[in-house]
N, CA, C and O atoms as a Tinker XYZ file with bonds, in Angstrom:
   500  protein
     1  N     90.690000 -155.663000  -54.661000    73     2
     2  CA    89.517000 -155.064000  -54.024000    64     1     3
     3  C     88.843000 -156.054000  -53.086000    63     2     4     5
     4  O     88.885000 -157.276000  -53.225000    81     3
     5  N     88.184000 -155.360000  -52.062000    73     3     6
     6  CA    87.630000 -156.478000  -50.870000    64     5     7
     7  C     86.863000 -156.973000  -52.147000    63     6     8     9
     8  O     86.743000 -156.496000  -53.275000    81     7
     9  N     86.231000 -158.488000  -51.344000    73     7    10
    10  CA    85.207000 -159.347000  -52.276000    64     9    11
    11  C     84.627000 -160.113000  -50.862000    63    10    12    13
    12  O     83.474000 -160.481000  -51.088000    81    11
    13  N     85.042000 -160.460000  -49.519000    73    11    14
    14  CA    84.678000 -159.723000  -48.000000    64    13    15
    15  C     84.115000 -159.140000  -47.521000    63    14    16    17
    16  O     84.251000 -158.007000  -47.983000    81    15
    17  N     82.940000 -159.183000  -46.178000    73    15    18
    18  CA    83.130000 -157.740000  -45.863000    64    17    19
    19  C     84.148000 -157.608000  -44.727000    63    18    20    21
    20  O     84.188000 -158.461000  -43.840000    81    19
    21  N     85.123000 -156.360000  -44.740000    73    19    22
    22  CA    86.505000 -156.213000  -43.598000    64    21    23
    23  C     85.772000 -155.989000  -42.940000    63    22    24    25
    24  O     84.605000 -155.625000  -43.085000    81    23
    25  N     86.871000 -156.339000  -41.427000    73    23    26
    26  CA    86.153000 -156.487000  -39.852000    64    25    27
    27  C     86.451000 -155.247000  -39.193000    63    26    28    29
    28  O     86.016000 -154.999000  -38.068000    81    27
    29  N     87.375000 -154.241000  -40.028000    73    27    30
    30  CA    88.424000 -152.969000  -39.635000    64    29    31
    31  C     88.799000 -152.419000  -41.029000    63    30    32    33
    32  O     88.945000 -153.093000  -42.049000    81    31
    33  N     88.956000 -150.804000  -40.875000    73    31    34
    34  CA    89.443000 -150.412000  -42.099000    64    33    35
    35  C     91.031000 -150.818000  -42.262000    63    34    36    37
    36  O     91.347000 -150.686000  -43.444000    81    35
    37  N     92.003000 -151.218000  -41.544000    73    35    38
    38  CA    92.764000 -151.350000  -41.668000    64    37    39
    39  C     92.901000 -152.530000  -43.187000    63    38    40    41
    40  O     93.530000 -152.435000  -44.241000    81    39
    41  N     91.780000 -153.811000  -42.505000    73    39    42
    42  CA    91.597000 -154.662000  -43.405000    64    41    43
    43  C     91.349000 -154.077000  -44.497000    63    42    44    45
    44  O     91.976000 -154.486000  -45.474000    81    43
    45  N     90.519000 -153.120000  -44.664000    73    43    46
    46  CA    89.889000 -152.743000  -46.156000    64    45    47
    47  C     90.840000 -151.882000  -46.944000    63    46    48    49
    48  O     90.665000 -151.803000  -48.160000    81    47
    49  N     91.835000 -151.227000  -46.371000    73    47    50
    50  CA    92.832000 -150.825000  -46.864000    64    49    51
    51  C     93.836000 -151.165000  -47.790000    63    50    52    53
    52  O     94.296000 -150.780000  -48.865000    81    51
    53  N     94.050000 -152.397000  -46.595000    73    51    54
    54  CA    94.626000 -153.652000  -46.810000    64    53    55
    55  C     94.553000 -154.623000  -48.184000    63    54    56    57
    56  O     95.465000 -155.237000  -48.740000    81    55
    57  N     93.154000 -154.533000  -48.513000    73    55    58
    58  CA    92.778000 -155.630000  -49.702000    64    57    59
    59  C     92.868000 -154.678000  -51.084000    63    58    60    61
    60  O     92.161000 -154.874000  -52.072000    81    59
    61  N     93.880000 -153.601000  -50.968000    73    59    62
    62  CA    93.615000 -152.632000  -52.414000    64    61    63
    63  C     95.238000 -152.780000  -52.666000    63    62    64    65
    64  O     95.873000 -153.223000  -51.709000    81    63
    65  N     96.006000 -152.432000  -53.926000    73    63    66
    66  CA    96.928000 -152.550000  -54.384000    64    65    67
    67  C     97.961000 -150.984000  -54.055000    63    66    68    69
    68  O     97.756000 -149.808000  -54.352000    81    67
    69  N     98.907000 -151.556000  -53.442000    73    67    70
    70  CA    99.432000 -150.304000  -52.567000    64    69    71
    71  C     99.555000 -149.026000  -52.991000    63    70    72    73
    72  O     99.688000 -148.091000  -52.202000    81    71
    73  N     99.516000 -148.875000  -54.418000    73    71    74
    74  CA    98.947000 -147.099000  -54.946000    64    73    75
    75  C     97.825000 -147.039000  -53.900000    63    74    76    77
    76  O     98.101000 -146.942000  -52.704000    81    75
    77  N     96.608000 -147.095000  -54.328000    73    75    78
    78  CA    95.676000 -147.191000  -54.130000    64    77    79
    79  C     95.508000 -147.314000  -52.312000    63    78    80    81
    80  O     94.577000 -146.712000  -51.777000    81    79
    81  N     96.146000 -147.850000  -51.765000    73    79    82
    82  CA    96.387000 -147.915000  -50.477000    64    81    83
    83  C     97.052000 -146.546000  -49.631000    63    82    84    85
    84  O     96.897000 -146.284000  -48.438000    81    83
    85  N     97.630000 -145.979000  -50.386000    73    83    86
    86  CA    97.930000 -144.586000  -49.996000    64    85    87
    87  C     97.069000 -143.344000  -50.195000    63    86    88    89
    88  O     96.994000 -142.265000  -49.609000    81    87
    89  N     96.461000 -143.882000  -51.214000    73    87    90
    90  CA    95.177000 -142.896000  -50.733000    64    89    91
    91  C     94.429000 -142.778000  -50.172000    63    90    92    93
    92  O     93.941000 -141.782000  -49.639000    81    91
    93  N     94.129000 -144.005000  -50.177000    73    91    94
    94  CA    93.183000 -144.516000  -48.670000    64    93    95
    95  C     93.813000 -143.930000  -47.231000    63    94    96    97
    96  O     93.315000 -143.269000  -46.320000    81    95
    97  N     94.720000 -144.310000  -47.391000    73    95    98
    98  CA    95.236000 -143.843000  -45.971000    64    97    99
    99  C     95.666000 -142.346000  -45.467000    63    98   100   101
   100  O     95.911000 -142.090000  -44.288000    81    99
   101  N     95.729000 -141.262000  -46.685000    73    99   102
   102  CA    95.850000 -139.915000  -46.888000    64   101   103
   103  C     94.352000 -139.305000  -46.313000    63   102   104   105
   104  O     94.192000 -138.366000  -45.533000    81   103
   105  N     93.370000 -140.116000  -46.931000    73   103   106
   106  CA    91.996000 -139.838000  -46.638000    64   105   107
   107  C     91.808000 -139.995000  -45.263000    63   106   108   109
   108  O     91.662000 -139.038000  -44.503000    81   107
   109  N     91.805000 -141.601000  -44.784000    73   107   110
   110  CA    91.487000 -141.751000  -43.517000    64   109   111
   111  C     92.503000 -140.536000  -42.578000    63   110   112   113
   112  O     91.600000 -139.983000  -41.950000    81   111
   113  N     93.556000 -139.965000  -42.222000    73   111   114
   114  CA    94.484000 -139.386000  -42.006000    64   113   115
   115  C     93.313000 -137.946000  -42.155000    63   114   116   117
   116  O     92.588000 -137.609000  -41.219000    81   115
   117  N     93.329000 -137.373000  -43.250000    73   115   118
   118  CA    92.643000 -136.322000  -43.347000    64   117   119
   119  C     91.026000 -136.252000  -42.457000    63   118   120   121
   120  O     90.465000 -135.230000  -42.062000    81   119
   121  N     90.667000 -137.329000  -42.355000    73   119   122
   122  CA    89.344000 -137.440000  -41.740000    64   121   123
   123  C     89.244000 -137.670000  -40.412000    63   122   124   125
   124  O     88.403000 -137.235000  -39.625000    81   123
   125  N     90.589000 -138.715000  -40.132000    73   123   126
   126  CA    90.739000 -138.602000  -38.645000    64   125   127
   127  C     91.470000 -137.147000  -37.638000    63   126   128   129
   128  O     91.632000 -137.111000  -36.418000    81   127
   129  N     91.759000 -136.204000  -38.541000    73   127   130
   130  CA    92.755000 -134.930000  -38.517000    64   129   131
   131  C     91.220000 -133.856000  -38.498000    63   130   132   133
   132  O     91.235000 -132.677000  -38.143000    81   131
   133  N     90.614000 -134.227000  -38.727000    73   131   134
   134  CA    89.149000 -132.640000  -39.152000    64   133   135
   135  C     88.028000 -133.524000  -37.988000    63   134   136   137
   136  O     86.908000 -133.095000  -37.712000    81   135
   137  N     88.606000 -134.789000  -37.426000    73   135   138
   138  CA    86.820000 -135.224000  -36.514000    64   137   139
   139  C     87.977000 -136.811000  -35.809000    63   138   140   141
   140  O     88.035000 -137.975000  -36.205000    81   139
   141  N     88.714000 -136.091000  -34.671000    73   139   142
   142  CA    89.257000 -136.732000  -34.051000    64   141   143
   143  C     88.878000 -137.048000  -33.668000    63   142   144   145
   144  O     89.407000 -138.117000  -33.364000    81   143
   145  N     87.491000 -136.854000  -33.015000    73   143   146
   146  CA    87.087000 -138.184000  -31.394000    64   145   147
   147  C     86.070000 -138.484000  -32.239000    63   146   148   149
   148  O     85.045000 -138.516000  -31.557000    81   147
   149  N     85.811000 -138.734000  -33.447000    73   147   150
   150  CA    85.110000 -139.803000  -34.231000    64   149   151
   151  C     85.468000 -141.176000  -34.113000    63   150   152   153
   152  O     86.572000 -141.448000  -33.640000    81   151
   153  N     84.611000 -142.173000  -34.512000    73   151   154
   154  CA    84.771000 -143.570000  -33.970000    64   153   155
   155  C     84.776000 -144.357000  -35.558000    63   154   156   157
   156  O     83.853000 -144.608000  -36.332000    81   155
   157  N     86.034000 -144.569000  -35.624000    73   155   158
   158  CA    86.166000 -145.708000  -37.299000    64   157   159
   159  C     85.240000 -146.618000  -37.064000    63   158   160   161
   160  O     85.075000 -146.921000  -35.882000    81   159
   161  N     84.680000 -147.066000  -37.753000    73   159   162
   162  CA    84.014000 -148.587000  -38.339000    64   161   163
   163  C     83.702000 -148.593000  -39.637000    63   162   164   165
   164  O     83.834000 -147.689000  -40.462000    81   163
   165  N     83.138000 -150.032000  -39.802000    73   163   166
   166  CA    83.027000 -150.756000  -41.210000    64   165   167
   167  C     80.851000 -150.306000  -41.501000    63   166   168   169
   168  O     79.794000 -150.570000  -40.927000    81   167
   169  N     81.171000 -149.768000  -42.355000    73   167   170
   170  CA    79.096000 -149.839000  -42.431000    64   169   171
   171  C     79.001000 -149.716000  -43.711000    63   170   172   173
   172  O     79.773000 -149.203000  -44.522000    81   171
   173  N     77.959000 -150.244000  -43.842000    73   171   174
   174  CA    78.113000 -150.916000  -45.638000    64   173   175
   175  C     79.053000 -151.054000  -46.403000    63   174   176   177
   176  O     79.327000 -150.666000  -47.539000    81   175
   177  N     79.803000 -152.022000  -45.182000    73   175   178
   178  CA    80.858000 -152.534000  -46.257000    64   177   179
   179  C     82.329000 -151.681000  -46.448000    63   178   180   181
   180  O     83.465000 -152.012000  -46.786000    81   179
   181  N     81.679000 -150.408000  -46.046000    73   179   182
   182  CA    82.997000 -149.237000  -46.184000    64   181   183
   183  C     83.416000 -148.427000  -45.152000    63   182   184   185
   184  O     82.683000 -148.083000  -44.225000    81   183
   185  N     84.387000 -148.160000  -45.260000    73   183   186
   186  CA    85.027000 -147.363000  -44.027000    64   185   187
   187  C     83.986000 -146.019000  -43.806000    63   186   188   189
   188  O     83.446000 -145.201000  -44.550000    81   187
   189  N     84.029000 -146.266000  -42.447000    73   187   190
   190  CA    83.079000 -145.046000  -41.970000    64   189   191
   191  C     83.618000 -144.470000  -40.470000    63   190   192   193
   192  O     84.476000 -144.813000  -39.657000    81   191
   193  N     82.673000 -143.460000  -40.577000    73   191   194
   194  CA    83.202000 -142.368000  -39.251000    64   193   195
   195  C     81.952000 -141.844000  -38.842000    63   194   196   197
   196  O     81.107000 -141.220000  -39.482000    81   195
   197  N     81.992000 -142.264000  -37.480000    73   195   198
   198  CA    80.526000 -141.979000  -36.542000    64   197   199
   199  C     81.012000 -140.972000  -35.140000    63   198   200   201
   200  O     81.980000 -141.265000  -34.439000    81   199
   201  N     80.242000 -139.905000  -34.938000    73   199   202
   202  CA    80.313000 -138.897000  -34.107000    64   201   203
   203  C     79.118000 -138.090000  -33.836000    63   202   204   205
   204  O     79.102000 -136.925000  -34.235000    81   203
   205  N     77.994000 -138.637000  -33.123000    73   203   206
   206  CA    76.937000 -138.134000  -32.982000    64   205   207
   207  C     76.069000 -138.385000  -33.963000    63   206   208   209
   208  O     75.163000 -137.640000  -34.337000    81   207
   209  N     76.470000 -139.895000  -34.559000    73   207   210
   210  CA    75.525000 -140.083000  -35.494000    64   209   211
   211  C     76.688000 -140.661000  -36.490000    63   210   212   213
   212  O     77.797000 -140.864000  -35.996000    81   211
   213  N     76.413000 -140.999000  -38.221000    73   211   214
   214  CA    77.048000 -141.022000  -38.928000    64   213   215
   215  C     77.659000 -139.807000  -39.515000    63   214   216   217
   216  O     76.996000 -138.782000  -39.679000    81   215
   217  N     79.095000 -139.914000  -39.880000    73   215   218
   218  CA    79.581000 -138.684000  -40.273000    64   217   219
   219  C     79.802000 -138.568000  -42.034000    63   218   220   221
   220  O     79.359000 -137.721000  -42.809000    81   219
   221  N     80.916000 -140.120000  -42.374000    73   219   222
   222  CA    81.331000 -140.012000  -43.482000    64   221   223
   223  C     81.172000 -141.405000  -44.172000    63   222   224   225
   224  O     80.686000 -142.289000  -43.467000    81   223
   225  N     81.364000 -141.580000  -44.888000    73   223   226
   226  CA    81.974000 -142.780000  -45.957000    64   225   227
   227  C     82.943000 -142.768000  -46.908000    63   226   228   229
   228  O     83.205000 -141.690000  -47.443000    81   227
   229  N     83.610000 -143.889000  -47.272000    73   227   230
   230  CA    84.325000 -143.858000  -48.163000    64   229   231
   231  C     84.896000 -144.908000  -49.012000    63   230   232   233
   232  O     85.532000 -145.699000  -48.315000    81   231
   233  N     84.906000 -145.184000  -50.147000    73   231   234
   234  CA    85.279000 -146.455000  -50.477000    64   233   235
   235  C     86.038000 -145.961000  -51.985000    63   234   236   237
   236  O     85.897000 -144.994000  -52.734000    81   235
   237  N     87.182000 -147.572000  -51.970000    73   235   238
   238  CA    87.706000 -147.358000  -53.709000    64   237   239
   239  C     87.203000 -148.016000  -54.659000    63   238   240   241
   240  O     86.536000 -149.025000  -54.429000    81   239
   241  N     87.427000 -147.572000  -55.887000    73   239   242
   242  CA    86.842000 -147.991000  -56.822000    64   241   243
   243  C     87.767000 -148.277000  -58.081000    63   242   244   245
   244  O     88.992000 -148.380000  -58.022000    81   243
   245  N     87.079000 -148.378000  -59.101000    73   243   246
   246  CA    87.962000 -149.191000  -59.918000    64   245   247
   247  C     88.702000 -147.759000  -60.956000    63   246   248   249
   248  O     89.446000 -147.881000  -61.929000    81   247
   249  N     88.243000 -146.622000  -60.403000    73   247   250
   250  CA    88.958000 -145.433000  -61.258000    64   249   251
   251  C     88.721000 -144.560000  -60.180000    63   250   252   253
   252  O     89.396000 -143.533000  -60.251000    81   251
   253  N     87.947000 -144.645000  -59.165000    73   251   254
   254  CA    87.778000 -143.564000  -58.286000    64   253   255
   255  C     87.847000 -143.664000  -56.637000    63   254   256   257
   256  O     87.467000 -144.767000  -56.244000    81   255
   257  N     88.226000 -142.804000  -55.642000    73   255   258
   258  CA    87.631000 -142.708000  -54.610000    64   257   259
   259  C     86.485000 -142.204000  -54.834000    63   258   260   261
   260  O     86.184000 -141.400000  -55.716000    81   259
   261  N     85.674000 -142.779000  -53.850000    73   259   262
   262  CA    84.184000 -142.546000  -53.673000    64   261   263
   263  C     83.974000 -141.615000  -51.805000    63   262   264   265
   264  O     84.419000 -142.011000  -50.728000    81   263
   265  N     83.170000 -140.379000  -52.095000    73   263   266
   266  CA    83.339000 -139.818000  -50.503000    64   265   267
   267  C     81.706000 -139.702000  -50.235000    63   266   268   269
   268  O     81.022000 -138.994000  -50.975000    81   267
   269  N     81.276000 -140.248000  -49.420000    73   267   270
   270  CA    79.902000 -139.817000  -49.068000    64   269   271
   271  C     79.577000 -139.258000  -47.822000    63   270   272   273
   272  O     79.396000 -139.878000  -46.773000    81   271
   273  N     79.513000 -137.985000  -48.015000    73   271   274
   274  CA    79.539000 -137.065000  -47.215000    64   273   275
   275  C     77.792000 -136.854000  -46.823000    63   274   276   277
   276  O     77.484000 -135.880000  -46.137000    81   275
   277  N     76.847000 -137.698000  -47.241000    73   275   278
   278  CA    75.485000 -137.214000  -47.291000    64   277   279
   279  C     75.136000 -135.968000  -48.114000    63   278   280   281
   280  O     75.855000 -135.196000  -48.748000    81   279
   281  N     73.804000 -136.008000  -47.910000    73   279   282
   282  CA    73.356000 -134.513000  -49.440000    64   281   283
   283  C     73.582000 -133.268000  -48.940000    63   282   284   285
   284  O     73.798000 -132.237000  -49.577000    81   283
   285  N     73.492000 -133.496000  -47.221000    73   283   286
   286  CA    73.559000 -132.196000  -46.668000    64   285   287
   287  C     75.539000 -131.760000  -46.857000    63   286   288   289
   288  O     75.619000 -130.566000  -47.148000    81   287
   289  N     76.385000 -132.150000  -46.799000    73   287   290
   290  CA    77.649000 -132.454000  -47.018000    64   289   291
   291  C     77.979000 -131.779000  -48.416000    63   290   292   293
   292  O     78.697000 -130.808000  -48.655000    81   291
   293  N     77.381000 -132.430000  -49.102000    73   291   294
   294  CA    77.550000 -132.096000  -50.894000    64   293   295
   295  C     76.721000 -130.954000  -51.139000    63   294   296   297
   296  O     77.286000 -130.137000  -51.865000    81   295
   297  N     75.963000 -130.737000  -50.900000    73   295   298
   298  CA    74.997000 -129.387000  -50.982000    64   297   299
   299  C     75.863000 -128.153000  -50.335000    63   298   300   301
   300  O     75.944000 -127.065000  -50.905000    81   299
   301  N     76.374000 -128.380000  -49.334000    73   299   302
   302  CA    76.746000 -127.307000  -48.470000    64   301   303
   303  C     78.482000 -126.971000  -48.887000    63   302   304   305
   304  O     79.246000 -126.203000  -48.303000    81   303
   305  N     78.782000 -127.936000  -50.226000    73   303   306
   306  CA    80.163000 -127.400000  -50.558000    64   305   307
   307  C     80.048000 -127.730000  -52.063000    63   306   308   309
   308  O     80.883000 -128.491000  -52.551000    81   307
   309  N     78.983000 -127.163000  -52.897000    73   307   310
   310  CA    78.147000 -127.879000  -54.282000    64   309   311
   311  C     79.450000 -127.191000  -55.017000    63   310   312   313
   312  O     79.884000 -127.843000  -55.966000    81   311
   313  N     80.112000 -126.005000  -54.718000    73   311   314
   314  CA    80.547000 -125.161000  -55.883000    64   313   315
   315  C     81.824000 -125.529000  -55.546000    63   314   316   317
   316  O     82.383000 -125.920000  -56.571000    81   315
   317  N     82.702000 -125.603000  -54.394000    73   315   318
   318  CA    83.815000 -126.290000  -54.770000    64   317   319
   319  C     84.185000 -128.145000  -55.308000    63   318   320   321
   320  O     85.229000 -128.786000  -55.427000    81   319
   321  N     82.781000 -128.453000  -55.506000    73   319   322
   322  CA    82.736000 -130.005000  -55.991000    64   321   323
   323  C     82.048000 -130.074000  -56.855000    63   322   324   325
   324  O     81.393000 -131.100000  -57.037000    81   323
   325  N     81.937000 -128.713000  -57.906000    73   323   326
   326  CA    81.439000 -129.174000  -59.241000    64   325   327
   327  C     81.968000 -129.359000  -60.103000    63   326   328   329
   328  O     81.432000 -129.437000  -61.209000    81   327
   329  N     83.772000 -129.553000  -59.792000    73   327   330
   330  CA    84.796000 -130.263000  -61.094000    64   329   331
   331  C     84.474000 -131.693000  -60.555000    63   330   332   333
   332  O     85.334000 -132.434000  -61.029000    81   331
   333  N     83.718000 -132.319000  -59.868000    73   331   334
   334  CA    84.200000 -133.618000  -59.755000    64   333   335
   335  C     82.655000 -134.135000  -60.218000    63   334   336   337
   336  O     81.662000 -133.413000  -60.310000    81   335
   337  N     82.733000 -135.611000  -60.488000    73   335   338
   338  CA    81.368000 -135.985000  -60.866000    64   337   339
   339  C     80.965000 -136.068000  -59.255000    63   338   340   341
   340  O     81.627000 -135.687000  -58.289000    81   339
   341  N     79.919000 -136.568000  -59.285000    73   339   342
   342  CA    79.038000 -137.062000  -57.782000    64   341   343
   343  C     77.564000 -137.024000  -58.275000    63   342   344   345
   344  O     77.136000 -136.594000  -59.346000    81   343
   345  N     76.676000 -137.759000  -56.892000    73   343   346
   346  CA    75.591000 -137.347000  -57.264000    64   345   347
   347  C     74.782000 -136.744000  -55.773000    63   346   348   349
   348  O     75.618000 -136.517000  -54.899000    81   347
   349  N     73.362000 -136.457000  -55.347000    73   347   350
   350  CA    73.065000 -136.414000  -54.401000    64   349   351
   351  C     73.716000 -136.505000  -52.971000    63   350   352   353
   352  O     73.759000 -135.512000  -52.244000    81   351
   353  N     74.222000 -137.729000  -52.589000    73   351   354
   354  CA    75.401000 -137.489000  -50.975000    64   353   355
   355  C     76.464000 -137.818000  -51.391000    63   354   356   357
   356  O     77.279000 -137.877000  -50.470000    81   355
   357  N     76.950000 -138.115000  -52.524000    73   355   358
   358  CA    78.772000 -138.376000  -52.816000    64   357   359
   359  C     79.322000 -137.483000  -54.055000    63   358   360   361
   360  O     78.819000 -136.672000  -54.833000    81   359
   361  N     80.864000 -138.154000  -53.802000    73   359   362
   362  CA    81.605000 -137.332000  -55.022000    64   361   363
   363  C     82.860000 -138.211000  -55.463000    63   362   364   365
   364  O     83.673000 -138.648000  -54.648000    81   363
   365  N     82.912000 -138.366000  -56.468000    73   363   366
   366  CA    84.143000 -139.067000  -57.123000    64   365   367
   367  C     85.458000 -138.308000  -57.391000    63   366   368   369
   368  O     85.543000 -137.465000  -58.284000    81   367
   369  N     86.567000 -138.671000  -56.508000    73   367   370
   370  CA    87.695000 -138.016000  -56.418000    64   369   371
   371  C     88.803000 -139.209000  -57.520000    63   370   372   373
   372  O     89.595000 -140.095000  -57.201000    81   371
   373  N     88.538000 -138.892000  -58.313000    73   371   374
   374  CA    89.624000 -139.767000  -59.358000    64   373   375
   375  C     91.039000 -139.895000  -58.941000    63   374   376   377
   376  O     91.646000 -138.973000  -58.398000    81   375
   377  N     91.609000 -141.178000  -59.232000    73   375   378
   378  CA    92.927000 -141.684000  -58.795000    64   377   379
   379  C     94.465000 -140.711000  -59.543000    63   378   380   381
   380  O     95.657000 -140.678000  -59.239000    81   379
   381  N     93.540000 -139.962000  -60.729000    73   379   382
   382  CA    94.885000 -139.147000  -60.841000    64   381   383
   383  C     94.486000 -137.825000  -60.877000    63   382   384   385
   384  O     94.495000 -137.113000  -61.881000    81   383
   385  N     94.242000 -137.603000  -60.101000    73   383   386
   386  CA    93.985000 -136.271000  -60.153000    64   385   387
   387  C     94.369000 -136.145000  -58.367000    63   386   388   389
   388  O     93.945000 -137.028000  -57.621000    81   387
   389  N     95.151000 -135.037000  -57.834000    73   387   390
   390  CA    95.685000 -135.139000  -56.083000    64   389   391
   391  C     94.091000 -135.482000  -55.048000    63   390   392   393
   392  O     92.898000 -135.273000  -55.269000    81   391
   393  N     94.509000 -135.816000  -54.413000    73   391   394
   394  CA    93.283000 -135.764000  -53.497000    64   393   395
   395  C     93.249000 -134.564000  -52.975000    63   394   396   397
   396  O     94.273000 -134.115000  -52.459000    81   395
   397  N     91.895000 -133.710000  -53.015000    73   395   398
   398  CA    91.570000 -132.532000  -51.932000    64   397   399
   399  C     91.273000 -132.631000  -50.679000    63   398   400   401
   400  O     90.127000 -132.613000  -50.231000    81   399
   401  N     92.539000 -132.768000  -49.884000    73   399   402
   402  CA    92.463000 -132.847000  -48.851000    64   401   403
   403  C     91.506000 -131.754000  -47.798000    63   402   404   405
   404  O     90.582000 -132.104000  -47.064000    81   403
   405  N     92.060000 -130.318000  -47.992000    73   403   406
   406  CA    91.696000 -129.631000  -47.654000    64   405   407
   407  C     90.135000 -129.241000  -47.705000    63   406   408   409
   408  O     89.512000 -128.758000  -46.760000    81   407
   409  N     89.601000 -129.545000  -49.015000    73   407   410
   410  CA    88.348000 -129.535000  -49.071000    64   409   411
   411  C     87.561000 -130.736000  -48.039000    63   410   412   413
   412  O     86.505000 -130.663000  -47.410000    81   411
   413  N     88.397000 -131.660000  -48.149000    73   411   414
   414  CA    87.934000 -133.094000  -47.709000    64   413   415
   415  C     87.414000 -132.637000  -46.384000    63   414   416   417
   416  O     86.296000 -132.710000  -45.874000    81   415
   417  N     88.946000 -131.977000  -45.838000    73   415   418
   418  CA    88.876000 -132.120000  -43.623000    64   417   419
   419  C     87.579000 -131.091000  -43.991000    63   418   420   421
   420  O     86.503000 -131.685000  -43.924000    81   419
   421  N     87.481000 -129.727000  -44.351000    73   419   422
   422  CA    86.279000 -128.828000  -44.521000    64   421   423
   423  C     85.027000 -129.177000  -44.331000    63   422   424   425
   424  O     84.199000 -128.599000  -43.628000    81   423
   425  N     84.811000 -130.741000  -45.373000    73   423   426
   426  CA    82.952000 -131.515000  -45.731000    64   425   427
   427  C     83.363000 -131.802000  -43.957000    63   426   428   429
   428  O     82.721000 -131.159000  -43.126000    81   427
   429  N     84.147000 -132.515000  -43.613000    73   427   430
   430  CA    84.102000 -133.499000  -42.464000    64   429   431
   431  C     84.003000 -132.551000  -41.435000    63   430   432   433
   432  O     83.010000 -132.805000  -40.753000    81   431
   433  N     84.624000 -131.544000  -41.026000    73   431   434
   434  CA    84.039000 -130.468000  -39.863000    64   433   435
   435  C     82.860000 -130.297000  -40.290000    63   434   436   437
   436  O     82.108000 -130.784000  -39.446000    81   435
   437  N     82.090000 -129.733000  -41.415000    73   435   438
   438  CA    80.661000 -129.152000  -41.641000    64   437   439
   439  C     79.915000 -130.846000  -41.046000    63   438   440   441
   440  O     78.728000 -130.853000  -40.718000    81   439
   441  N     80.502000 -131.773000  -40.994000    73   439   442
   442  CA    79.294000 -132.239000  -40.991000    64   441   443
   443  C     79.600000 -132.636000  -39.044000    63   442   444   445
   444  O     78.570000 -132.657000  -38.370000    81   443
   445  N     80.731000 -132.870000  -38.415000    73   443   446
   446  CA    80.953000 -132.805000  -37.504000    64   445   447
   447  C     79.670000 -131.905000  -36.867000    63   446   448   449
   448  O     78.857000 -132.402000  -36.087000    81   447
   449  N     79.619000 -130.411000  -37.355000    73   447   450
   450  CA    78.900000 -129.517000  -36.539000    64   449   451
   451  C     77.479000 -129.594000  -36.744000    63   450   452   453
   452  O     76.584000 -129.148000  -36.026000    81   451
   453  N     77.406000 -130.196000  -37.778000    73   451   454
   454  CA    75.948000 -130.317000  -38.062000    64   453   455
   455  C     75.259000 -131.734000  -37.288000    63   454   456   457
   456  O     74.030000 -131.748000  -37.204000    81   455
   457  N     75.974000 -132.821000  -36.773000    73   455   458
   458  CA    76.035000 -133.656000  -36.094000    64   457   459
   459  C     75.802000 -132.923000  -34.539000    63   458   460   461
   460  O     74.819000 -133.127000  -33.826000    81   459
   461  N     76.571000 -132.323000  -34.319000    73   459   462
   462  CA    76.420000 -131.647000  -32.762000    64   461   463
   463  C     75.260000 -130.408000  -32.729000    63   462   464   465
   464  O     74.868000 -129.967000  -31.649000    81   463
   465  N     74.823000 -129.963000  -33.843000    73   463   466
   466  CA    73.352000 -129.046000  -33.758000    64   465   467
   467  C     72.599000 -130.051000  -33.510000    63   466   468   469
   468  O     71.806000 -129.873000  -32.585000    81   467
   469  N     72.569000 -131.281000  -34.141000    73   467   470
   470  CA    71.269000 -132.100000  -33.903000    64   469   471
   471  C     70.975000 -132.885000  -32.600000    63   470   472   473
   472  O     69.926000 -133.279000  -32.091000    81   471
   473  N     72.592000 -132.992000  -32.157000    73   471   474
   474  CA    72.289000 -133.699000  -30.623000    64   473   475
   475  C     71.870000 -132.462000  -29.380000    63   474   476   477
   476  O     71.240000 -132.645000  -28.338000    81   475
   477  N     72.395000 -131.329000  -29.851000    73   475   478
   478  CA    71.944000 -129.907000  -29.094000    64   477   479
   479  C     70.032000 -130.042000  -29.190000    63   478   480   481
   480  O     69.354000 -130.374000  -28.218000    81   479
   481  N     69.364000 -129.651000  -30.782000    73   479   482
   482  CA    68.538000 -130.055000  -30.696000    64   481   483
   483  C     67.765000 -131.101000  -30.158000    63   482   484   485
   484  O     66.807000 -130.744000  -29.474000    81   483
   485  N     67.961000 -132.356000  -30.312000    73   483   486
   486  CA    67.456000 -133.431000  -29.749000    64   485   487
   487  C     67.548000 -133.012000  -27.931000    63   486   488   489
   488  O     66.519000 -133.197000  -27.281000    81   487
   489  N     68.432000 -132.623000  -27.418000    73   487   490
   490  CA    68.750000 -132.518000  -26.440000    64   489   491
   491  C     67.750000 -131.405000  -25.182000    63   490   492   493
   492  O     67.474000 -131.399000  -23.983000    81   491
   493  N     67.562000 -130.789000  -26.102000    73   491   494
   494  CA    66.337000 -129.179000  -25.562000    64   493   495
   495  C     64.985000 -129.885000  -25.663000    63   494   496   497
   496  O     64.206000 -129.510000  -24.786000    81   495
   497  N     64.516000 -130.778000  -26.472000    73   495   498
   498  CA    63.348000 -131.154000  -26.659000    64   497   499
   499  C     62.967000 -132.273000  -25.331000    63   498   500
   500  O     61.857000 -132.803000  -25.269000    81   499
């Protein structure tokens, strides 16, 4: 696990044990696939995705992926993410259990669009 902070997710990928590295990279894949002209970087420490703002987060853990989608994210998909723990803006996608991809790209468009209402808004004012 990083003990660092990476300069690129590649790095942060990088510092996990190659199970664990494929999920990472299934994720990033799924996230770069639902919010393509999003912009990777490192922000707190964890891989993130910015598109009119912040979009996502994500980091591993010592039994889990961690997805922080914000509250508006988790709120707006509460009932297909109430098998998983989480709290307020995240959700714990456990290492054996498949990753939901599909749900995944889903949070990441909702929040894509909810990103582009607010620059619409901001934009009229």
């Amino acid at each position: 696990m990083a003990t660092t902070k990476p300069n690129s997710i590649d790095e942060y990928i990088a510092s996990f044990p190659e199970d664990i590295q494929g999920i990472l990279k299934r994720l990033r894949a799924t996230i770069n696939k639902a919010a393509p002209t999003a912009e990777e970087k490192i922000s707190y420490a964890m891989p993130a995705f910015k598109l009119n703002g912040m979009l996502v987060w994500f980091a591993a853990h010592s039994k889990h992926i961690g997805f922080y989608p914000g509250a508006a994210g988790i709120t707006a998909f509460k009932k297909e993410l109430s098998v998983y723990k989480g709290a307020k803006g995240s959700v714990q996608f456990p290492f054996e259990k498949p990753l939901p991809v599909g749900l995944i790209s889903k949070i990441v468009k909702f929040r894509v669009s909810e990103n582009l209402k607010k620059v619409k808004i901001k934009n009229k004012k």
